[in-house]
N, CA, C and O atoms as a Tripos MOL2 file, in Angstrom:
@<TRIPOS>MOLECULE
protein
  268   267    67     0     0
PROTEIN
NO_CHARGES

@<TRIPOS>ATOM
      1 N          11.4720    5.1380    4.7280 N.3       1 UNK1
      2 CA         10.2650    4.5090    5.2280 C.3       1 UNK1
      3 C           9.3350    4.2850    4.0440 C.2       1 UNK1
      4 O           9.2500    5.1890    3.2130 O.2       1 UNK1
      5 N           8.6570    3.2120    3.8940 N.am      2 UNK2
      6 CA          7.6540    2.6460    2.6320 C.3       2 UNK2
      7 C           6.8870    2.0790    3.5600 C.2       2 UNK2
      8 O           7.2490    1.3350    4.4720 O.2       2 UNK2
      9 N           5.3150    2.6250    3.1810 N.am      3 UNK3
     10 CA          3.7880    2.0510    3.4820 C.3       3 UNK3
     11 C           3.5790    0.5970    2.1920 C.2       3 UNK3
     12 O           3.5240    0.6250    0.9630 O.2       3 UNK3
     13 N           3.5290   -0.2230    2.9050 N.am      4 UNK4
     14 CA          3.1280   -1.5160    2.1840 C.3       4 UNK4
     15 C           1.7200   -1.5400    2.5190 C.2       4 UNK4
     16 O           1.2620   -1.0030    3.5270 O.2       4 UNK4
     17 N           0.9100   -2.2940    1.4890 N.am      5 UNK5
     18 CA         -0.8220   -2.6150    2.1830 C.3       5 UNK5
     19 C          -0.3590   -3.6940    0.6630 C.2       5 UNK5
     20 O           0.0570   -3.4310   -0.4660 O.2       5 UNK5
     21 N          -0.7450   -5.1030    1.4840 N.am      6 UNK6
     22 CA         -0.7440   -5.9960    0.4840 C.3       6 UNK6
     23 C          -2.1420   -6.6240    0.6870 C.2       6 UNK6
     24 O          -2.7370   -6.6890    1.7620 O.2       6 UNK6
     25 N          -2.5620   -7.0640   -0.4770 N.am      7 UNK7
     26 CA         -3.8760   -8.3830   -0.4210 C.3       7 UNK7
     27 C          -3.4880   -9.6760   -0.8070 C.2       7 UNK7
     28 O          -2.7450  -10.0150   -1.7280 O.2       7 UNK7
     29 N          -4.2250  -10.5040    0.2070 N.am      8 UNK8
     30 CA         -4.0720  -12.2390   -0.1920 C.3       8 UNK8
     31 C          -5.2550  -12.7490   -0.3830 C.2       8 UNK8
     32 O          -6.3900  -12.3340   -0.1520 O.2       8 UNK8
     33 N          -4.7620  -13.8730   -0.9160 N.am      9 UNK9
     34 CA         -6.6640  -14.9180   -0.9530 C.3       9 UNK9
     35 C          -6.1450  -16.0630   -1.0110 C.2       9 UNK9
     36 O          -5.4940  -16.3060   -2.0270 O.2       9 UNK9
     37 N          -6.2650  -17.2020    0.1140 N.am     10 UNK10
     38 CA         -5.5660  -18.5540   -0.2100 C.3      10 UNK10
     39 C          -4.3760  -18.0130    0.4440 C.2      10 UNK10
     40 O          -4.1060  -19.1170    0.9180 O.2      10 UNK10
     41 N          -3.7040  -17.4890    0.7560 N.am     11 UNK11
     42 CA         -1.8800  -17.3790    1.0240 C.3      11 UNK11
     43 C          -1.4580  -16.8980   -0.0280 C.2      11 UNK11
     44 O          -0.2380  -16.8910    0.1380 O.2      11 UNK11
     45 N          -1.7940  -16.2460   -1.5900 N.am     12 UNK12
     46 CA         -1.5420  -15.4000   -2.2930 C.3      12 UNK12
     47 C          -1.4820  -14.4790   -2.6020 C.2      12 UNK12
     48 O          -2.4360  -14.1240   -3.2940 O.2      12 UNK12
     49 N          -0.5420  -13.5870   -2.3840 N.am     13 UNK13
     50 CA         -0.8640  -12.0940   -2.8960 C.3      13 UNK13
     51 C          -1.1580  -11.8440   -4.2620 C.2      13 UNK13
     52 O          -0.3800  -12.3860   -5.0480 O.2      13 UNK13
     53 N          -1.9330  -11.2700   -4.6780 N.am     14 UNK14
     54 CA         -2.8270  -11.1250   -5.5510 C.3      14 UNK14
     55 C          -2.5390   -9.3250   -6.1100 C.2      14 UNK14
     56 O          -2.3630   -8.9700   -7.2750 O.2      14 UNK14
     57 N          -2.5620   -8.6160   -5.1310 N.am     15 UNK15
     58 CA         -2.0740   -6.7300   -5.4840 C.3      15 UNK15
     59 C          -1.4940   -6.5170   -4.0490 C.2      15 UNK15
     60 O          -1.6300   -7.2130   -3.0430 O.2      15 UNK15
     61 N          -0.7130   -5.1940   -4.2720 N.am     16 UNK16
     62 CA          0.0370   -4.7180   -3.6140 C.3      16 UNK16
     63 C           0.0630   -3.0790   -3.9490 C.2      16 UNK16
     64 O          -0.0800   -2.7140   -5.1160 O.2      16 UNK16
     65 N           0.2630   -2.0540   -2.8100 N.am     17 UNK17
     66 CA          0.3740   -0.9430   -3.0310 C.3      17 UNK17
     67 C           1.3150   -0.9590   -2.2710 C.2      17 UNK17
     68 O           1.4440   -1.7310   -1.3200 O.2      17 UNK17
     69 N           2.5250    0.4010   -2.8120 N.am     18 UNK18
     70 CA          3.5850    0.5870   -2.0750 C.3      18 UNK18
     71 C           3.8290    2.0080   -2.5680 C.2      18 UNK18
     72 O           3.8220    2.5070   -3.6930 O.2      18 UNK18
     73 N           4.0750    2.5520   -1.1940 N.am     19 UNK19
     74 CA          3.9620    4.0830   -1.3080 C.3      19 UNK19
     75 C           5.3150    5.0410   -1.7200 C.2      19 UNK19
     76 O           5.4220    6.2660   -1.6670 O.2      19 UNK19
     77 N           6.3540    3.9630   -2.1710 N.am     20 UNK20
     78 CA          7.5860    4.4530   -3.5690 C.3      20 UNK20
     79 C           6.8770    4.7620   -4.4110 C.2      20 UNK20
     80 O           6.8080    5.9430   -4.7520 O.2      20 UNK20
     81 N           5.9500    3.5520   -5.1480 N.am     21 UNK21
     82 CA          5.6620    3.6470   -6.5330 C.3      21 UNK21
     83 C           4.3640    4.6420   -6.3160 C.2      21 UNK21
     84 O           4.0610    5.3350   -7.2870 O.2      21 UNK21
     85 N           3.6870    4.7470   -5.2880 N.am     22 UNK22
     86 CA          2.5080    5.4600   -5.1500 C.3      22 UNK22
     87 C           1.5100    5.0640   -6.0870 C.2      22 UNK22
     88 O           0.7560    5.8350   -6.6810 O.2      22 UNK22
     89 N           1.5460    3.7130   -6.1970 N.am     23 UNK23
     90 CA          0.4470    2.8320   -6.9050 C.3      23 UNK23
     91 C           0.2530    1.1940   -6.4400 C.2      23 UNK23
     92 O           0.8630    0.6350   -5.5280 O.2      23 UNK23
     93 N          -0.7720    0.5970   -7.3370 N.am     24 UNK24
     94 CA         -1.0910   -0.7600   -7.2180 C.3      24 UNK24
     95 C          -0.3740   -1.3870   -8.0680 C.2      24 UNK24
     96 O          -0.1790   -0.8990   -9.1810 O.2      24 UNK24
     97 N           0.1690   -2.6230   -7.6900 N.am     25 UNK25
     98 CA          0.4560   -3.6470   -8.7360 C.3      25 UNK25
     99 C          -0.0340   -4.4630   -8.5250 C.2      25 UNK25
    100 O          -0.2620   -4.8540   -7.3800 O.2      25 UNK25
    101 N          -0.4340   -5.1140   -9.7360 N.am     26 UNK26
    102 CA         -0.6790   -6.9000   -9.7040 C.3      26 UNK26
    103 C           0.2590   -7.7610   -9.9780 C.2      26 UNK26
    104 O           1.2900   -7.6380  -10.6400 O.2      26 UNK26
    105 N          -0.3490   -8.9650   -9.2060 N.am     27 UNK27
    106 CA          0.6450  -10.1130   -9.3400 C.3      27 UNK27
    107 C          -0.0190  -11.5340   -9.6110 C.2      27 UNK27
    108 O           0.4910  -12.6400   -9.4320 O.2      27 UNK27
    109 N          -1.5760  -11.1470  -10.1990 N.am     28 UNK28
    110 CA         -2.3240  -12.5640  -10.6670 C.3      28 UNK28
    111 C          -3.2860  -12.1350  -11.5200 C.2      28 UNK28
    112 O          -3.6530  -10.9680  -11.3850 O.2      28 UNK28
    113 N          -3.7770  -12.7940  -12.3590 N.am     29 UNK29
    114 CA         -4.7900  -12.5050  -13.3890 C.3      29 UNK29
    115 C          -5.5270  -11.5870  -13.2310 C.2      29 UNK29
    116 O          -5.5740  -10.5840  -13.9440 O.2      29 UNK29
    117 N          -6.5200  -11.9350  -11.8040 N.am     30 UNK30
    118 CA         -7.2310  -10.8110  -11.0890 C.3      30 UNK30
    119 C          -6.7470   -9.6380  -10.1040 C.2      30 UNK30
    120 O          -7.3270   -8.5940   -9.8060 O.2      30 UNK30
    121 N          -5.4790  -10.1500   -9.6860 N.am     31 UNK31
    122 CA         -5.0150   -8.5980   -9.1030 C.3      31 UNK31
    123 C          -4.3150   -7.2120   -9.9530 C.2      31 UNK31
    124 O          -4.0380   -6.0870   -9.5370 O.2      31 UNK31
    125 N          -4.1590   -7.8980  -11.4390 N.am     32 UNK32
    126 CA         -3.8420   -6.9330  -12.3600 C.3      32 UNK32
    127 C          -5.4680   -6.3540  -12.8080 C.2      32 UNK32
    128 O          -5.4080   -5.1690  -13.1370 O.2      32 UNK32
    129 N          -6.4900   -6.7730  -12.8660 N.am     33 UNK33
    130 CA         -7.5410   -5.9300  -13.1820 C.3      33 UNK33
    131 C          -7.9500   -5.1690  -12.0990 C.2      33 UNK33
    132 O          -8.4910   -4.1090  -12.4160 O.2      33 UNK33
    133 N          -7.7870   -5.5390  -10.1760 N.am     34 UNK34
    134 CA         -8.2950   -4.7860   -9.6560 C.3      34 UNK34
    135 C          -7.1990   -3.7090   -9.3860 C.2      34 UNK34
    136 O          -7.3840   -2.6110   -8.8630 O.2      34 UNK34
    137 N          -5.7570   -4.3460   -9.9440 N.am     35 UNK35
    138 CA         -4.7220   -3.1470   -9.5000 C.3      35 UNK35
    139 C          -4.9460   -1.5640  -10.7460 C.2      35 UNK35
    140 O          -4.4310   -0.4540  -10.6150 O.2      35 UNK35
    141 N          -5.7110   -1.9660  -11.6590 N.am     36 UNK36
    142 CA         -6.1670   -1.0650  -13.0920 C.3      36 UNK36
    143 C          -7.1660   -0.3550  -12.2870 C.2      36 UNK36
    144 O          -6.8850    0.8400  -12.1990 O.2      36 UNK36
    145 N          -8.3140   -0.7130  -11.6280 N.am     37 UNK37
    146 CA         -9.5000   -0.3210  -11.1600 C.3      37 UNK37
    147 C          -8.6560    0.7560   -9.6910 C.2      37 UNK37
    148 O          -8.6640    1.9670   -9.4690 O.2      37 UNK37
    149 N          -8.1170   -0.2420   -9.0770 N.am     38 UNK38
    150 CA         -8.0320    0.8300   -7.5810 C.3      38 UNK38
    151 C          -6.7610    1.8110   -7.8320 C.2      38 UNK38
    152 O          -6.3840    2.6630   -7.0260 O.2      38 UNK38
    153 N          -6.1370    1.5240   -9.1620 N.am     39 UNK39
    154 CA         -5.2460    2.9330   -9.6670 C.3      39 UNK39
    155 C          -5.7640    3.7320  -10.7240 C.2      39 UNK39
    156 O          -4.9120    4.1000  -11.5330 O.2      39 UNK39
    157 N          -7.0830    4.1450  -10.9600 N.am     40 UNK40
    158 CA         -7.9800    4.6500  -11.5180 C.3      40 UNK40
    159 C          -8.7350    5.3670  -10.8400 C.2      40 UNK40
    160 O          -9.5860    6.0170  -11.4470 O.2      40 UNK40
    161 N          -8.6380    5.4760   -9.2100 N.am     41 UNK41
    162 CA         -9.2180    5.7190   -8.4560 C.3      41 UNK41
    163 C          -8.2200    7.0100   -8.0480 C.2      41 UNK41
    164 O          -7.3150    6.3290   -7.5660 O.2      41 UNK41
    165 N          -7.8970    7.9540   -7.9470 N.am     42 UNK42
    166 CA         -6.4570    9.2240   -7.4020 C.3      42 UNK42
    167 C          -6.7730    9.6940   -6.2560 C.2      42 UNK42
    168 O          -5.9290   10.2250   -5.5340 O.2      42 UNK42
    169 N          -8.3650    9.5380   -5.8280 N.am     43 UNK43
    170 CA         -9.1490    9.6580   -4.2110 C.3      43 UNK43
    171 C          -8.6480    8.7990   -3.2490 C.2      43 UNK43
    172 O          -8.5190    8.9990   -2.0410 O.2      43 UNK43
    173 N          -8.3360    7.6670   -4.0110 N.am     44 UNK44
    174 CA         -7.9200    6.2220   -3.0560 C.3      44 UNK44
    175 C          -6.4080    6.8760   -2.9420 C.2      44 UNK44
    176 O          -6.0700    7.5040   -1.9380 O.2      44 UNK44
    177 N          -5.7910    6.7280   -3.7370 N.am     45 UNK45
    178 CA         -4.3840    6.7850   -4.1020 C.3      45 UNK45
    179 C          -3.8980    7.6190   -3.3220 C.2      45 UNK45
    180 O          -2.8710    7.3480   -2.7010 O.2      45 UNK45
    181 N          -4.7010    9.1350   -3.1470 N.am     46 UNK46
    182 CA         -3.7670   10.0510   -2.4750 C.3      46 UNK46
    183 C          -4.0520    9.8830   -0.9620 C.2      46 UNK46
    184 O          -3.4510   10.4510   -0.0500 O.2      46 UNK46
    185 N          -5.1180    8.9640   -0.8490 N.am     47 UNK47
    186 CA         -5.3150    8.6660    0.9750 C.3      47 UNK47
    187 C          -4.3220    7.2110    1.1000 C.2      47 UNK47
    188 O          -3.6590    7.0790    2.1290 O.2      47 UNK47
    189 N          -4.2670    6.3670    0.2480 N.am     48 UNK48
    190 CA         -3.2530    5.6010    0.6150 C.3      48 UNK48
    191 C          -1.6380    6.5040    0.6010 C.2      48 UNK48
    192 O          -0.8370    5.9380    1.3450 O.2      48 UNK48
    193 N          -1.1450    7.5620    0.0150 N.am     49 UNK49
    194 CA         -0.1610    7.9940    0.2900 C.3      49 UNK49
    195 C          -0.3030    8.5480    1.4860 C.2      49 UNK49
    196 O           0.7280    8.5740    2.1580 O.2      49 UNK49
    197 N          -1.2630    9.0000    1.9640 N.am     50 UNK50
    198 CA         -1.1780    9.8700    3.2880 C.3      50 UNK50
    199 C          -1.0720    8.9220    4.4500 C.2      50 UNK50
    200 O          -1.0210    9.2460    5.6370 O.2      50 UNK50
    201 N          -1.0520    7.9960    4.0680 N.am     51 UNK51
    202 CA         -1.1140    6.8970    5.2550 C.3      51 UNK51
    203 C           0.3990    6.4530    5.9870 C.2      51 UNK51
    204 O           0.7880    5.8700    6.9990 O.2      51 UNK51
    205 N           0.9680    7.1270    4.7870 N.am     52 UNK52
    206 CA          2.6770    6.9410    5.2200 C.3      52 UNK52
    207 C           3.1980    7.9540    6.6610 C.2      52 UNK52
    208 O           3.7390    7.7010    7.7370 O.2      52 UNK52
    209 N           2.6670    9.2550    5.9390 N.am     53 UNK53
    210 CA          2.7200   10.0750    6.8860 C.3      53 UNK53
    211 C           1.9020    9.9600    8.1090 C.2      53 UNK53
    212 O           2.5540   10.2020    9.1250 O.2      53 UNK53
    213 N           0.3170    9.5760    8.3620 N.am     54 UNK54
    214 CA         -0.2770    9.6300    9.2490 C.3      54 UNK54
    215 C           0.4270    8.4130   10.1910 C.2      54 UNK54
    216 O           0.9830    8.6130   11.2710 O.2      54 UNK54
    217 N           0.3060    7.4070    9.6770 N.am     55 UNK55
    218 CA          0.8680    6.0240   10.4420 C.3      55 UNK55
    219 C           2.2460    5.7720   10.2370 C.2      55 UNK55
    220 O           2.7820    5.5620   11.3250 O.2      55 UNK55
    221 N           2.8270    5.7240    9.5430 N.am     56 UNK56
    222 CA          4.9670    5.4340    9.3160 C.3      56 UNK56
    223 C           5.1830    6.7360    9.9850 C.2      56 UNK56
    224 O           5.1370    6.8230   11.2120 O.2      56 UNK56
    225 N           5.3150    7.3150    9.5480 N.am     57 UNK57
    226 CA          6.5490    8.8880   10.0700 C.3      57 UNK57
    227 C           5.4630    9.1330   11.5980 C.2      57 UNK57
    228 O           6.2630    9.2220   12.5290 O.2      57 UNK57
    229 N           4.6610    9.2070   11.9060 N.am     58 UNK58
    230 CA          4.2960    9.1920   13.4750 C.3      58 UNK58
    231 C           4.4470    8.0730   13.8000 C.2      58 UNK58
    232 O           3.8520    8.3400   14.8440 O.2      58 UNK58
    233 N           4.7270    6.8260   13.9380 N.am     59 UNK59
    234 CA          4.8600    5.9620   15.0160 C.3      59 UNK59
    235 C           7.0100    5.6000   14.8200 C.2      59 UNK59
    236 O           7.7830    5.0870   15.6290 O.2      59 UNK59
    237 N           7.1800    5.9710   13.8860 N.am     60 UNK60
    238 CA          8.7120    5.7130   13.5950 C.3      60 UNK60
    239 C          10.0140    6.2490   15.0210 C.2      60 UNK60
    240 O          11.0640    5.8230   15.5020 O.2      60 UNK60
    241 N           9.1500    7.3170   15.1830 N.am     61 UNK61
    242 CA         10.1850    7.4440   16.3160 C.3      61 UNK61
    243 C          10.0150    7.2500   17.7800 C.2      61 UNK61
    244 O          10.8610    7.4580   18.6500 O.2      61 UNK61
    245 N           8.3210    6.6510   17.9790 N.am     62 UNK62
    246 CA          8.3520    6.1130   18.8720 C.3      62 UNK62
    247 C           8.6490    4.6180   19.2780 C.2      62 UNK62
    248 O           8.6170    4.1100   20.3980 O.2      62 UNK62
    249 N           9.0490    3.8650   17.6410 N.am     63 UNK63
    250 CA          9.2470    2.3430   17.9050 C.3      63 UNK63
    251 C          11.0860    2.3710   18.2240 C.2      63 UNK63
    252 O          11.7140    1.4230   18.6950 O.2      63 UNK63
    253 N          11.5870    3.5260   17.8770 N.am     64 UNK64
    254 CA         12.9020    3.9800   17.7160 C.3      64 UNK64
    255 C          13.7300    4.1280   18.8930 C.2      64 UNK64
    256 O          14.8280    3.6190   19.1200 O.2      64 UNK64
    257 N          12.6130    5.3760   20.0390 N.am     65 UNK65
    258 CA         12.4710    5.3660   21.1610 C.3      65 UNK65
    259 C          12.5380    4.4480   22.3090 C.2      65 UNK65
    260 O          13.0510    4.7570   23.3840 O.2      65 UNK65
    261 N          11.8600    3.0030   21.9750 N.am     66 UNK66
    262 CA         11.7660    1.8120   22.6750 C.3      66 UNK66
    263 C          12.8730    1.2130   22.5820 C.2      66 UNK66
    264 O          13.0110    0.2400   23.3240 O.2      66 UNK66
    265 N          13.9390    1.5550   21.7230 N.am     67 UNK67
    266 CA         14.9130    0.4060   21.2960 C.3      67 UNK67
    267 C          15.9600    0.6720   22.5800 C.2      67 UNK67
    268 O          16.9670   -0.0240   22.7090 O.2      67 UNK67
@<TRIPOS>BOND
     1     1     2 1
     2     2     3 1
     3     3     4 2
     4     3     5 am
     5     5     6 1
     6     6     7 1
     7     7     8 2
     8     7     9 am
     9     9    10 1
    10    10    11 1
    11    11    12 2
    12    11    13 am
    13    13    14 1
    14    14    15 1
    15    15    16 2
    16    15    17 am
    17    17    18 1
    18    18    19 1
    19    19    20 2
    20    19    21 am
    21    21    22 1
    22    22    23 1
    23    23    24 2
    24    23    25 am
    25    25    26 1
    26    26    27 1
    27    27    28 2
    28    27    29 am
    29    29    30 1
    30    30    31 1
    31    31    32 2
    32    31    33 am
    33    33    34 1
    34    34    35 1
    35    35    36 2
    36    35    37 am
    37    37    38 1
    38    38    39 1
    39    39    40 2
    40    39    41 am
    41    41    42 1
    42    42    43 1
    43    43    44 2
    44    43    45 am
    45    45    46 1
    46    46    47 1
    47    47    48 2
    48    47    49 am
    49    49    50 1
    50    50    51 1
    51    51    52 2
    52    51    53 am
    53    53    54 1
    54    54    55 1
    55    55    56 2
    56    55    57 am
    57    57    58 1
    58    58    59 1
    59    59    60 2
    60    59    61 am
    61    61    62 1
    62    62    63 1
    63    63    64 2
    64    63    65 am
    65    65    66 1
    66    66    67 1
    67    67    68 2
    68    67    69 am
    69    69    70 1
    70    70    71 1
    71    71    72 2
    72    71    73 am
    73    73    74 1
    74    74    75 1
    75    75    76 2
    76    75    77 am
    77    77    78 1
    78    78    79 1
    79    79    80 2
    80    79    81 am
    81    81    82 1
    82    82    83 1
    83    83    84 2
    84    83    85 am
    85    85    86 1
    86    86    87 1
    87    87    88 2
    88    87    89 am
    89    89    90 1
    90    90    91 1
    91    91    92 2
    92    91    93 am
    93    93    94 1
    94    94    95 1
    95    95    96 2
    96    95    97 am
    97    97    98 1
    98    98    99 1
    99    99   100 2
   100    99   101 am
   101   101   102 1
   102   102   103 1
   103   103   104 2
   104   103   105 am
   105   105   106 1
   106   106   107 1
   107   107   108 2
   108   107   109 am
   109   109   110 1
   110   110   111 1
   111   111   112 2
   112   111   113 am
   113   113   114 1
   114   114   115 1
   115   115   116 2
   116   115   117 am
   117   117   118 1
   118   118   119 1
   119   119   120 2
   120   119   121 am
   121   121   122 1
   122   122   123 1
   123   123   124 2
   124   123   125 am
   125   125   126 1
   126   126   127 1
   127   127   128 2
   128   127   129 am
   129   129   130 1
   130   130   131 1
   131   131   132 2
   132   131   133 am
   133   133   134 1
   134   134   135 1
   135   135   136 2
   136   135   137 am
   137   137   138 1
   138   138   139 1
   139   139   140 2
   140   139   141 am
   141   141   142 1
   142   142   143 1
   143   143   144 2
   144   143   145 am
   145   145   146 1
   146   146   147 1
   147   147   148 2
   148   147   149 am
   149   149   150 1
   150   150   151 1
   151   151   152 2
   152   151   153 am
   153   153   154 1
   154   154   155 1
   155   155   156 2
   156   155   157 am
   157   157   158 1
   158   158   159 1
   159   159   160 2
   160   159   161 am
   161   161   162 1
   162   162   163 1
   163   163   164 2
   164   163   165 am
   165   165   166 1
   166   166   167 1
   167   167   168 2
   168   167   169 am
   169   169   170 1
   170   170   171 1
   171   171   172 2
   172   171   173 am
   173   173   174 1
   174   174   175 1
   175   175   176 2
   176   175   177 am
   177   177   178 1
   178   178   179 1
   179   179   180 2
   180   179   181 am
   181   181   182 1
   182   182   183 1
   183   183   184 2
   184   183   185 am
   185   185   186 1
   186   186   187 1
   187   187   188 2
   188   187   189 am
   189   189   190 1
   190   190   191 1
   191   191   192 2
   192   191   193 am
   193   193   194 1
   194   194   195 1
   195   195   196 2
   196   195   197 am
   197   197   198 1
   198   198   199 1
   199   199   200 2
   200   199   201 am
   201   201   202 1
   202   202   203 1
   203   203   204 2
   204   203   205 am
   205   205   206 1
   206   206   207 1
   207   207   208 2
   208   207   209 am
   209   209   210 1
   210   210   211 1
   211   211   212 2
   212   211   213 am
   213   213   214 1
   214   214   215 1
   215   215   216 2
   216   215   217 am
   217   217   218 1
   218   218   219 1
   219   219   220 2
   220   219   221 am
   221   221   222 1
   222   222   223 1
   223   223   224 2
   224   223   225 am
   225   225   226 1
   226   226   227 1
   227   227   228 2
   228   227   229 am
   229   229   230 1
   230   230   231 1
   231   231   232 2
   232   231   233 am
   233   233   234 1
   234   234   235 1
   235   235   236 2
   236   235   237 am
   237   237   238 1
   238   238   239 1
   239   239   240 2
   240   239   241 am
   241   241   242 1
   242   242   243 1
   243   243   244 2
   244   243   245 am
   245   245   246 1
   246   246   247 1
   247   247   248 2
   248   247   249 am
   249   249   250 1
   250   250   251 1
   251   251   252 2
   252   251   253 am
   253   253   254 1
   254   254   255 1
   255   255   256 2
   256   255   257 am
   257   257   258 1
   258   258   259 1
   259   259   260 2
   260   259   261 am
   261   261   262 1
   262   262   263 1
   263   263   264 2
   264   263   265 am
   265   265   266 1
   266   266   267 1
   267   267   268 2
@<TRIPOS>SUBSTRUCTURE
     1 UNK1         2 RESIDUE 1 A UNK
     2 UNK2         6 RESIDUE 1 A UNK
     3 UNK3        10 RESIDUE 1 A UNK
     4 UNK4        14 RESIDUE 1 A UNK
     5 UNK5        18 RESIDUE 1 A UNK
     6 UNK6        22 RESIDUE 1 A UNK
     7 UNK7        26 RESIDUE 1 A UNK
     8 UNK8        30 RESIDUE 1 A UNK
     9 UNK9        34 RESIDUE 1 A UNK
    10 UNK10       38 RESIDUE 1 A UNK
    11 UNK11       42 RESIDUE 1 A UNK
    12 UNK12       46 RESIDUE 1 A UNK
    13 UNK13       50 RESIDUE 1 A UNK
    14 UNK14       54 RESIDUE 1 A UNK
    15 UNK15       58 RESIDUE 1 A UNK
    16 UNK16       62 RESIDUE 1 A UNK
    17 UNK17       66 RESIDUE 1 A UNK
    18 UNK18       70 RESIDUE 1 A UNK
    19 UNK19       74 RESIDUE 1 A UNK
    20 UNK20       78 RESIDUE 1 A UNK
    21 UNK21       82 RESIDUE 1 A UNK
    22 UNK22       86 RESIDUE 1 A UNK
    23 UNK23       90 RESIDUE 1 A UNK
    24 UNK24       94 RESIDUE 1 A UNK
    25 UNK25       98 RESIDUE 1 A UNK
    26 UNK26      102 RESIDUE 1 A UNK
    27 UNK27      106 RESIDUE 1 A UNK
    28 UNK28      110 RESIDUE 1 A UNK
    29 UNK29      114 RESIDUE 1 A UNK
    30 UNK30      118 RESIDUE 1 A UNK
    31 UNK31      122 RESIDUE 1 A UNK
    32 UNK32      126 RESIDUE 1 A UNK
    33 UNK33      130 RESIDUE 1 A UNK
    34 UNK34      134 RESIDUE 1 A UNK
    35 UNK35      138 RESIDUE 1 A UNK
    36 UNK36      142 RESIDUE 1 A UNK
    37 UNK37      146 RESIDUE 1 A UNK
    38 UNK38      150 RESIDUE 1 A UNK
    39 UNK39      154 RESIDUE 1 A UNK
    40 UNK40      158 RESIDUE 1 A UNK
    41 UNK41      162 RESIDUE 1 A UNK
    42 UNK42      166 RESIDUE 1 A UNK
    43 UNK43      170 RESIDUE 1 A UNK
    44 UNK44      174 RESIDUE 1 A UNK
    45 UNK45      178 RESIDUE 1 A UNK
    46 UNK46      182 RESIDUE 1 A UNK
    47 UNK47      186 RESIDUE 1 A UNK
    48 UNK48      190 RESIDUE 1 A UNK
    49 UNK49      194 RESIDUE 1 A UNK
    50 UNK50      198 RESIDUE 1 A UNK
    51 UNK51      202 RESIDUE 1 A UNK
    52 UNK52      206 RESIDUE 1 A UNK
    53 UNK53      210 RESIDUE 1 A UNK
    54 UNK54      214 RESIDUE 1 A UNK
    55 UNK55      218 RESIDUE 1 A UNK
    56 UNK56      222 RESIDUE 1 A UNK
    57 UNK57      226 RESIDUE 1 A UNK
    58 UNK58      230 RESIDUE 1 A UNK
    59 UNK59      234 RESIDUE 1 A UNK
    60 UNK60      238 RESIDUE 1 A UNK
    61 UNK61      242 RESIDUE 1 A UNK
    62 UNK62      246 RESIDUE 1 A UNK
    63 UNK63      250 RESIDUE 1 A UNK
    64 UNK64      254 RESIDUE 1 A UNK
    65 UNK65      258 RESIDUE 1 A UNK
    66 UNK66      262 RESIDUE 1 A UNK
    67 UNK67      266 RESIDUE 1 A UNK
């Protein structure tokens, strides 16, 4: 299971966090400076990892359940 949280602007993704790498990447001029800024942040970082667990691993076996 991997927590994705992507950003767009226009239909572009611009940064991406993914809770393998347990960081931001960029993928445009400006999403590499804010992916520097919001992975500079380890307050953000470790609540975006927890998000895997709070939201993926609790709803996983109830979408599992439905099948």
């Amino acid at each position: 299971i991997e927590y994705i949280r992507s950003y767009y602007f226009n239909k572009v993704e611009y940064a991406r966090f993914t809770s393998s790498l347990g960081k931001f990447v960029g993928f445009t001029q400006y999403g590499l400076k804010q992916a520097d800024y919001w992975n500079s942040d380890t307050s953000y970082l470790a609540q975006l990892n927890a998000e895997k667990e709070r939201y993926c691993l609790h709803n996983i076996g109830i979408w599992f359940s439905n099948i």
